[in-house]
DOVO-612393 format. One record per residue (C-alpha): residue number from 1; residue in one letter; x, y, z. Coordinates in nm, 4 decimals, padded with zeros to 6 digits. Example, Ala and Ser with C-alpha at 12.3 -4.5 7.8 and 13.67 -1.06 7.14 Angstrom:
2
- 1,a,01.2300,-00.4500,00.7800
- 2,s,01.3670,-00.1060,00.7140
end
This chain:
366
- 1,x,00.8202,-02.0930,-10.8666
- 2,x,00.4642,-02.0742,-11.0508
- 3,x,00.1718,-01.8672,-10.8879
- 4,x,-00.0188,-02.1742,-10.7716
- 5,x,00.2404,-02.2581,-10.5265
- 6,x,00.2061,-01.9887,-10.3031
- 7,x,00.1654,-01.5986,-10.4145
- 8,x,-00.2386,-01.6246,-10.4625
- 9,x,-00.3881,-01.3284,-10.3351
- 10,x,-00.5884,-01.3104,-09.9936
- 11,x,-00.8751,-01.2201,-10.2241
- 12,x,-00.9125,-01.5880,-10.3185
- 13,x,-00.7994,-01.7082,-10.0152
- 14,x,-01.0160,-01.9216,-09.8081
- 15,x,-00.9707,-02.0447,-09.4568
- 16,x,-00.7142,-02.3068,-09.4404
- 17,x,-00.7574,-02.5999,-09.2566
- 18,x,-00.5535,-02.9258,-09.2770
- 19,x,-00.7007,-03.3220,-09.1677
- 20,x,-00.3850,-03.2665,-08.9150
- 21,x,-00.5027,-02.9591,-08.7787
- 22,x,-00.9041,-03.0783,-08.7700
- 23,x,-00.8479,-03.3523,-08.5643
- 24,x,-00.5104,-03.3341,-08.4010
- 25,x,-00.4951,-03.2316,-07.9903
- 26,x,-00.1744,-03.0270,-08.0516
- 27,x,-00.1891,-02.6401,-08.0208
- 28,x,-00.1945,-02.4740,-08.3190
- 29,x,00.1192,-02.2265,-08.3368
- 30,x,00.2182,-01.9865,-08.5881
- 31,x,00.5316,-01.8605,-08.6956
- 32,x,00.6538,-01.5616,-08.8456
- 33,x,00.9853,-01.5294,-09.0168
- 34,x,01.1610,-01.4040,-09.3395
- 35,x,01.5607,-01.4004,-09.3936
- 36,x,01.7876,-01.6652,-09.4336
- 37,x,01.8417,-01.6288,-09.0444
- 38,x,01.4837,-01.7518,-08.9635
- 39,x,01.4933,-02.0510,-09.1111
- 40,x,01.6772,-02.1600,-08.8146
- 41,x,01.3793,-02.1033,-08.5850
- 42,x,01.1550,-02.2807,-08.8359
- 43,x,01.3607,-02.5765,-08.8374
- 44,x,01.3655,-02.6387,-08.4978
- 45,x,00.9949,-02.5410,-08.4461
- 46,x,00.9118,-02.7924,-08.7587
- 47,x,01.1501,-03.1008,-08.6122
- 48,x,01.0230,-03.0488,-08.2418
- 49,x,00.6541,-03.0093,-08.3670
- 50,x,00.6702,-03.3991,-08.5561
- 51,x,00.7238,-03.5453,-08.2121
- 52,x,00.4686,-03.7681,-08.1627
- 53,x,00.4328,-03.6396,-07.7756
- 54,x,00.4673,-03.2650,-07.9149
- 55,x,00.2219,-03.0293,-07.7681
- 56,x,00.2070,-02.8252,-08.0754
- 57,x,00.2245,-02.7926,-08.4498
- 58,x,00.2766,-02.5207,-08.6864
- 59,x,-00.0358,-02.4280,-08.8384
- 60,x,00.0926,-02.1921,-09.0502
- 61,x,00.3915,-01.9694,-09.1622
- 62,x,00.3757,-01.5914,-09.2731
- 63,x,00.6422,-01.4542,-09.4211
- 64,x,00.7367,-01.1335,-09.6528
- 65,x,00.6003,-01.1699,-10.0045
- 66,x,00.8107,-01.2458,-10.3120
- 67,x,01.0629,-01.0232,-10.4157
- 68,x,01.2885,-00.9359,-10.7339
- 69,x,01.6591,-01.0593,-10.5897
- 70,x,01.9543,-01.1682,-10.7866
- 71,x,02.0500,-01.0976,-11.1216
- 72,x,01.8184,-01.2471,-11.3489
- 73,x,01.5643,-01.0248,-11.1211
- 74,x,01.3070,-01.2896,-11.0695
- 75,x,01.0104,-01.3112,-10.8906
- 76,x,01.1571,-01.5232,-10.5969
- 77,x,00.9838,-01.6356,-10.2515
- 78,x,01.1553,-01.5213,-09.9168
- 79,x,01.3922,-01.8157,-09.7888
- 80,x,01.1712,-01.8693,-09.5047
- 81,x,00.8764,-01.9283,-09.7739
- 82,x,01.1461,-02.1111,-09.9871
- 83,x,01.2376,-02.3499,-09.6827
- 84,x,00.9357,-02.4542,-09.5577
- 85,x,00.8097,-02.5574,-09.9367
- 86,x,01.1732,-02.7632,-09.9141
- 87,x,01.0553,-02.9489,-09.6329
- 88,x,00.7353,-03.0178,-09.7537
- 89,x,00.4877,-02.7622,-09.6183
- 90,x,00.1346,-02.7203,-09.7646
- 91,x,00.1733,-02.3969,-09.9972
- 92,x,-00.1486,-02.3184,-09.9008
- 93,x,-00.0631,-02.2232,-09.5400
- 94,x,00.2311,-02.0125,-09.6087
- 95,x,00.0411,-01.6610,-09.5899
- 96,x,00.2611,-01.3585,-09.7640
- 97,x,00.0907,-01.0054,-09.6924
- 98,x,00.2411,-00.7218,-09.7682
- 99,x,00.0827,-00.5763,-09.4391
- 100,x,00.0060,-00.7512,-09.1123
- 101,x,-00.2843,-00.5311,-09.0470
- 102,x,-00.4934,-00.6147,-09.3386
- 103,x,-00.8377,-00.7391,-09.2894
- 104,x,-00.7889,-01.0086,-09.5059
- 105,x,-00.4617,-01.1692,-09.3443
- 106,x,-00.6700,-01.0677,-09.0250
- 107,x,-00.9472,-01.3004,-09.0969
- 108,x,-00.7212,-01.5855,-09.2131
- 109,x,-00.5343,-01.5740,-08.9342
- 110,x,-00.8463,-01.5539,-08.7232
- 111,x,-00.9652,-01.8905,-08.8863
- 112,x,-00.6402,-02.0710,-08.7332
- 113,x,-00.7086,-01.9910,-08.4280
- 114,x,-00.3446,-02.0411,-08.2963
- 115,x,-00.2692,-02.0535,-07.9540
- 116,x,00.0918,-01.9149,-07.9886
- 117,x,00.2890,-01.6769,-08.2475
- 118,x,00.6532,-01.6787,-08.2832
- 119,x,00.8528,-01.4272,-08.4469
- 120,x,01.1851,-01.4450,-08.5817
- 121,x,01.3575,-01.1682,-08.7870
- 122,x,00.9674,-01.0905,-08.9950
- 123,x,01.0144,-00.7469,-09.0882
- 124,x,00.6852,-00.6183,-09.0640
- 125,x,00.4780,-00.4601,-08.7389
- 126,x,00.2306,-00.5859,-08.5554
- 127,x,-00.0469,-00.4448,-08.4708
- 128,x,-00.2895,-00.4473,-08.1759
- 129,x,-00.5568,-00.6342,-08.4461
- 130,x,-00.3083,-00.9181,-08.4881
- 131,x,-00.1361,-00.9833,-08.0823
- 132,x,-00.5088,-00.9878,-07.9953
- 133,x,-00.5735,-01.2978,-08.1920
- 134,x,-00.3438,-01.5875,-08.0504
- 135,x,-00.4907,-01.7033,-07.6894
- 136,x,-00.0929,-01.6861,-07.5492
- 137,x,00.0040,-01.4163,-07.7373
- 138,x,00.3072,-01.3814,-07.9766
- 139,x,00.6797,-01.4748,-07.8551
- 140,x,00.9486,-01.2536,-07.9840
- 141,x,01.3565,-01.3444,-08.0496
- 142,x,01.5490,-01.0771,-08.0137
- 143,x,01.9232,-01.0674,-08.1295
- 144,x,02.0583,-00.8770,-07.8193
- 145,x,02.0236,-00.8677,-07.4472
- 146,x,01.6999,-00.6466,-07.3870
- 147,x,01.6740,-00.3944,-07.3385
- 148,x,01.9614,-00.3302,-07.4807
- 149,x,01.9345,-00.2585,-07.8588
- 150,x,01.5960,-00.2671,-07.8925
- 151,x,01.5023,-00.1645,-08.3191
- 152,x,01.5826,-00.3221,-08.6262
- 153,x,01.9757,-00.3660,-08.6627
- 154,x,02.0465,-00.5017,-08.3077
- 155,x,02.3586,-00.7073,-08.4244
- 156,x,02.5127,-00.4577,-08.6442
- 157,x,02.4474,-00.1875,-08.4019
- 158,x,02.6197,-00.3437,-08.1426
- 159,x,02.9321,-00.4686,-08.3430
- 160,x,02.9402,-00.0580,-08.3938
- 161,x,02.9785,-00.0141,-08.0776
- 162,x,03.2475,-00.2589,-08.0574
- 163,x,03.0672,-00.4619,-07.7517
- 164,x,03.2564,-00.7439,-07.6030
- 165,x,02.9405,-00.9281,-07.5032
- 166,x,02.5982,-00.9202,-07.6525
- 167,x,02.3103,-01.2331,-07.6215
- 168,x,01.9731,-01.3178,-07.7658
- 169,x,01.6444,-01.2593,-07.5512
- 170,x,01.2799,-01.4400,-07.5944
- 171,x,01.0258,-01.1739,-07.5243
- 172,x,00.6333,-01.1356,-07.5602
- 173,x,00.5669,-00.8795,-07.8241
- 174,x,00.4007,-00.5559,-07.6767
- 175,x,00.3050,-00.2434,-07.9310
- 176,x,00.6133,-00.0727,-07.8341
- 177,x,00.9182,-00.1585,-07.9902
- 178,x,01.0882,-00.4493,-07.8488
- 179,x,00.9606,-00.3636,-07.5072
- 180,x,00.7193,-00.6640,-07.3987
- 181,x,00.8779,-00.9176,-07.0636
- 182,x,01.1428,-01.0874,-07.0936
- 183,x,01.1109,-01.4672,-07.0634
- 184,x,01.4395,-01.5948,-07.0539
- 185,x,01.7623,-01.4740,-07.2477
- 186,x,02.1512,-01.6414,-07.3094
- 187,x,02.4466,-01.4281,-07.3062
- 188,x,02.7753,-01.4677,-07.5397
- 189,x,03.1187,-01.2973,-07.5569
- 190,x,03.1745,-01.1611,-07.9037
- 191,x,03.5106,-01.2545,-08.0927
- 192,x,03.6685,-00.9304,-08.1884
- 193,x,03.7033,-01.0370,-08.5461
- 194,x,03.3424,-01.1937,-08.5993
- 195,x,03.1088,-01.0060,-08.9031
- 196,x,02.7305,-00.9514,-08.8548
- 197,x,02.6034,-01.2071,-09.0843
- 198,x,02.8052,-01.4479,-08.8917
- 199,x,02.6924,-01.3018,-08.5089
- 200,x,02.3278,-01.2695,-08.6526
- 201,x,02.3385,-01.6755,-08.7477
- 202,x,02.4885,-01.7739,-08.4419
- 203,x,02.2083,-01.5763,-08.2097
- 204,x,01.9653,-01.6906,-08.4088
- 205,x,02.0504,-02.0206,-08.4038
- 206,x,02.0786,-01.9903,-08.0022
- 207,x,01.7485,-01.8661,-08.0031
- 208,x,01.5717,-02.1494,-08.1314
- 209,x,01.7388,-02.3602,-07.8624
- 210,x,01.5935,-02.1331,-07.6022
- 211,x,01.2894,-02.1206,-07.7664
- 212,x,01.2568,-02.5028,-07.7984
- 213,x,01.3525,-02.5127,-07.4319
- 214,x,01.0957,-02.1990,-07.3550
- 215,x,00.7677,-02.3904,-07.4813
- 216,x,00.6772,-02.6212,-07.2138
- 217,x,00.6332,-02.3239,-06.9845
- 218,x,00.5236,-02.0637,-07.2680
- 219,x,00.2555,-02.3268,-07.3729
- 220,x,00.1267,-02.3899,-07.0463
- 221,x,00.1298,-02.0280,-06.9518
- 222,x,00.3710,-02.0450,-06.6945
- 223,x,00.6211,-01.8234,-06.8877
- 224,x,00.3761,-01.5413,-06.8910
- 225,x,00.4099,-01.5226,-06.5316
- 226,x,00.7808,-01.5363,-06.4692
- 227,x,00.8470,-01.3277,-06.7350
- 228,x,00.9812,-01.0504,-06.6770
- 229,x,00.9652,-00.6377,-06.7278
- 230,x,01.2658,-00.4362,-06.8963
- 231,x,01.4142,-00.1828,-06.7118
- 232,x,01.3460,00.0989,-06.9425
- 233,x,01.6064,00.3551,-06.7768
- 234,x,01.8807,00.0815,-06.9606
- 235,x,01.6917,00.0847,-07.2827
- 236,x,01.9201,00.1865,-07.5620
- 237,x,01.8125,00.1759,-07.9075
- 238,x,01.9175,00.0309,-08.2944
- 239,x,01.8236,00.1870,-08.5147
- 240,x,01.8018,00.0746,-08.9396
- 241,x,02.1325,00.1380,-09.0857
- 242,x,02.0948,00.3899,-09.3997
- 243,x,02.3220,00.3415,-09.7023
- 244,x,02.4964,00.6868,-09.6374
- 245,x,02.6246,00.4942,-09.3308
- 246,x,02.8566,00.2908,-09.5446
- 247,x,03.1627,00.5560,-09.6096
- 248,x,03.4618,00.4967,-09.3919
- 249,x,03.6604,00.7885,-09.3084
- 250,x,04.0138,00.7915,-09.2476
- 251,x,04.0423,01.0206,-09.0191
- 252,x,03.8273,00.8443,-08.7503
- 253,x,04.0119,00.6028,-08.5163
- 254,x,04.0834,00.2434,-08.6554
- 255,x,03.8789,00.0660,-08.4255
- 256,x,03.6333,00.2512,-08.5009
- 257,x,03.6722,00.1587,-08.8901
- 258,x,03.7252,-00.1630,-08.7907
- 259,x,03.3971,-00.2201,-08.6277
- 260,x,03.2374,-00.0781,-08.8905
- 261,x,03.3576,-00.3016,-09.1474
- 262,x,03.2195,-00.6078,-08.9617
- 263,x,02.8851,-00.4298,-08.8601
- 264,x,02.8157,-00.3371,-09.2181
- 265,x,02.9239,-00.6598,-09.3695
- 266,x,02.6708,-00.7915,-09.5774
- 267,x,02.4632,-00.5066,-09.6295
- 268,x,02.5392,-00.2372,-09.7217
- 269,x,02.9086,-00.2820,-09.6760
- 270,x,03.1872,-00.0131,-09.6177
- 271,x,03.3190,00.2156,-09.8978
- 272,x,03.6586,00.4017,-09.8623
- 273,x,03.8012,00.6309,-10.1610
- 274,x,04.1901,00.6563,-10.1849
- 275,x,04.3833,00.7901,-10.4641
- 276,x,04.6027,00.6253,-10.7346
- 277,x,04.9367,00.8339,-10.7851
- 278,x,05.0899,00.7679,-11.1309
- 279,x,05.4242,00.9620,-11.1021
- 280,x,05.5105,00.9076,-11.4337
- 281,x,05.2087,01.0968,-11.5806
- 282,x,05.1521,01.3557,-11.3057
- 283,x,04.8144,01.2020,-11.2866
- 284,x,04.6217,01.1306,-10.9819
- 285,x,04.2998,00.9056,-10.9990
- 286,x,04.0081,00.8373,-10.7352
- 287,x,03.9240,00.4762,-10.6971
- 288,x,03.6434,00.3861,-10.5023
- 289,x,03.5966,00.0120,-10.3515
- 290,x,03.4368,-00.1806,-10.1150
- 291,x,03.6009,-00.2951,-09.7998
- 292,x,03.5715,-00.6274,-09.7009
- 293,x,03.8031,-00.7527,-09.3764
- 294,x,04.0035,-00.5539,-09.1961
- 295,x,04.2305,-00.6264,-08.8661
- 296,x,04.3804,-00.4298,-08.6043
- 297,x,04.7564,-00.3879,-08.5205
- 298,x,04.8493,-00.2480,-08.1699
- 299,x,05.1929,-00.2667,-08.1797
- 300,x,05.2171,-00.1175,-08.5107
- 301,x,05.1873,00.2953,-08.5370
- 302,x,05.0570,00.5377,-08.8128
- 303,x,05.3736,00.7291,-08.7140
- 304,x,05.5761,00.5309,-08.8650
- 305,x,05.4636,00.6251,-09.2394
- 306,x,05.3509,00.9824,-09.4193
- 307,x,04.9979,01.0711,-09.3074
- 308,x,04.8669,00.9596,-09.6162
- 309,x,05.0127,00.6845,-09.7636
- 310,x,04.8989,00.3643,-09.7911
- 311,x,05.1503,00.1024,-09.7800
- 312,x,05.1402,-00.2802,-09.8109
- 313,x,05.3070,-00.4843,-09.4970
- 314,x,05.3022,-00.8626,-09.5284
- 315,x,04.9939,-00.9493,-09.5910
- 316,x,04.7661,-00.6100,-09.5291
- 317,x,04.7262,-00.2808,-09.6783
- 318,x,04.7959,-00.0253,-09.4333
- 319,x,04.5645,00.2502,-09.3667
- 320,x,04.7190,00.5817,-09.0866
- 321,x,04.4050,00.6238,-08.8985
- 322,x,04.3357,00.9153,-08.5933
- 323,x,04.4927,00.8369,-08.3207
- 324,x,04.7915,00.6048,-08.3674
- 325,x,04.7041,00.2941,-08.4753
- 326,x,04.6849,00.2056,-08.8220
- 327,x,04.3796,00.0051,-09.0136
- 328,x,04.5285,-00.3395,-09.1817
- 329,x,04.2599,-00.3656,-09.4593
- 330,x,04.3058,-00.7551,-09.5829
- 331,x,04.0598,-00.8103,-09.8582
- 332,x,03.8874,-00.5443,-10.0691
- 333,x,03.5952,-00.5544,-10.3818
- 334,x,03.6372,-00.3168,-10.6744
- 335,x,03.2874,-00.2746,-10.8296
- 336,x,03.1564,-00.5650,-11.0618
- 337,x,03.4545,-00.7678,-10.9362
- 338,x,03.4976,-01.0560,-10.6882
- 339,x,03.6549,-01.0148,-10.3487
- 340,x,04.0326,-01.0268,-10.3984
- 341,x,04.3205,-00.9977,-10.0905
- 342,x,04.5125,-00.7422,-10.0452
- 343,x,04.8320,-00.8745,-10.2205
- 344,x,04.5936,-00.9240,-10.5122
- 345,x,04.4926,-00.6150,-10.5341
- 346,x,04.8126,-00.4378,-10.4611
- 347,x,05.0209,-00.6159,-10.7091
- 348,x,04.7143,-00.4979,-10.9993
- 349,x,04.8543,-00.1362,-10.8808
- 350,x,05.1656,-00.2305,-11.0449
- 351,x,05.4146,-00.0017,-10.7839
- 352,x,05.1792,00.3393,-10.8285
- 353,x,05.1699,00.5184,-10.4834
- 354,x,04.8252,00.5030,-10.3366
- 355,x,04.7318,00.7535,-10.0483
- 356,x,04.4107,00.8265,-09.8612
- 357,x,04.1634,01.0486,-10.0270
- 358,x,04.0967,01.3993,-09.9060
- 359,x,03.7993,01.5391,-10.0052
- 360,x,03.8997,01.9009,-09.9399
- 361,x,04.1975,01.8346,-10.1746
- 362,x,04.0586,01.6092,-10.4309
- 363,x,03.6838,01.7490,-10.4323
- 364,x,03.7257,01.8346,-10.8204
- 365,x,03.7810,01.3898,-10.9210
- 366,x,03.4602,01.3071,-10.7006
end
């Protein structure tokens, strides 16, 4: 992707305008977006705006700016940017600050003059500068049922937690944190063995149905009024998730593992240490690895084996947990390799005992 496609600085920027957006009758709306998960919004905003009866159009898209991702450690656009230059829209009107409080965005964005913002998953805050600016102020989807899980890792948070339900709201933005009314929301029972990159698709998608059914009444200001306010006394939070987050420990229930390993999957993943007996050389090693999928067994019990040994049952390394049921751990990632199953990996052990890792006993391999 060259520089004249879309990472000139607001410096040179002037005011964008479009013959479309000159002359057209359609409200001017502008959408806000960044991950892989957005682009779900933007589609449906982009398909719903080229209606010829459609009562809007998107006037612009900001997203983050480009990043260094993969391995060649290029200079690549977000996939929201990346999408909406797939499908065609003018480079020049996909704005990438780094801040969405800088005078220059500011003025830009002043020049639209949009009626609406939508956000979707943008990663930056807003502040009171920018909801000022559009005359119906900026729509928010949420990833959980506010104000429940209000922050930035609503999904994962809430997998955590091991919820059984969890939904997607559409909510004017406000200065505090995912506080503003409530317009409408959708609720959905969550399938005990569904990951967060998977639940944080499928609400995302969801919410650009209810958005696209929202507008009408959003657009003519209706919404505004029927919104409505969050009970703050049921306002729990989500906060990020830090890396240090990712170690499982054994000693912690297995349900509690388990919904770890599909909160954190994705980023940053769960870690686990266990140790390599080679009885042969008297030798014990620490591997470390990534785990990938795990599953619960109720009717099986960590009784039934030594309190630290890790056997292999069918199809599933077997982890003792607290409590007594055990973790099934069905695919694991040793670093720099690919995601093997747990047969895979077990027959690479080549019948060496493996058994959890201790810290307070094997503190001197770490």
């Amino acid at each position: 992707m060259t520089s004249s496609l879309m990472f000139r600085r607001f410096s040179c920027f002037h005011s964008p305008s479009s013959p479309s957006s000159l002359f057209s009758k359609k409200k001017p709306l502008v959408f806000l977006g960044s991950p892989q998960v957005s682009t779900a919004v933007l589609d449906a905003l982009l398909n719903a705006s080229s209606s010829a009866d459609a009562a809007f159009e998107v006037a612009a898209i900001v997203t983050q700016p480009p990043s260094r991702r993969d391995r060649g450690r290029k200079l690549m656009p977000s996939p929201v940017a990346q999408y909406a230059l797939d499908k065609g829209f003018s480079s020049d009107l996909i704005l990438t600050p780094e801040r969405a409080g800088e005078d220059t965005f500011l003025s830009t964005l002043k020049a639209l003059q949009p009626e609406l913002c939508i956000t979707a998953a943008y990663g930056n805050i807003l502040p009171t500068e920018f909801l000022n600016i559009p005359a119906l102020g900026t729509v928010n989807i949420h990833p959980s049922l506010l104000p429940l899980y209000r922050g930035a890792a609503p999904v994962q948070r809430a997998l955590q937690d091991g919820v059984k339900e969890t939904g997607v709201s559409l909510a004017f933005t406000v200065r505090a944190l995912d506080a503003g009314p409530v317009i409408a929301s959708e609720k959905f029972e969550v399938d005990e063995h569904i990951k967060a990159p998977d639940l944080l698709a499928l609400l995302f998608l969801e919410g650009s149905k209810l958005l696209i059914r929202e507008l009408p009444s959003i657009l003519d200001g209706s919404a505004e009024k029927k919104a409505q306010p969050q009970d703050e006394s049921k306002a729990t939070k989500a906060p990020k998730i830090a890396p240090d987050e990712a170690w499982l420990s054994f000693d912690q229930e297995a349900y509690v593992l388990h919904n770890k390993v599909r909160a954190f999957a994705g980023w940053p993943g769960t870690r686990a240490k266990i140790v390599i007996v080679d009885e042969k050389s008297g030798r014990d090693d620490i591997l470390e690895f990534k785990i990938i999928t795990t599953r619960l067994n109720i009717n099986c019990s960590s009784q039934e084996t030594q309190a630290d040994e890790i056997r292999f049952v069918k199809d599933a390394l077997v982890f003792p947990c607290g409590g007594t049921t055990p973790l099934e751990v069905l695919e694991v990632q040793l670093p720099g390799k690919k995601v093997v199953n747990a047969s895979a990996f077990w027959n690479g052990m080549q019948g060496k005992k493996l058994k959890k890792f201790d810290a307070s006993k094997h503190f001197l391999h770490v």
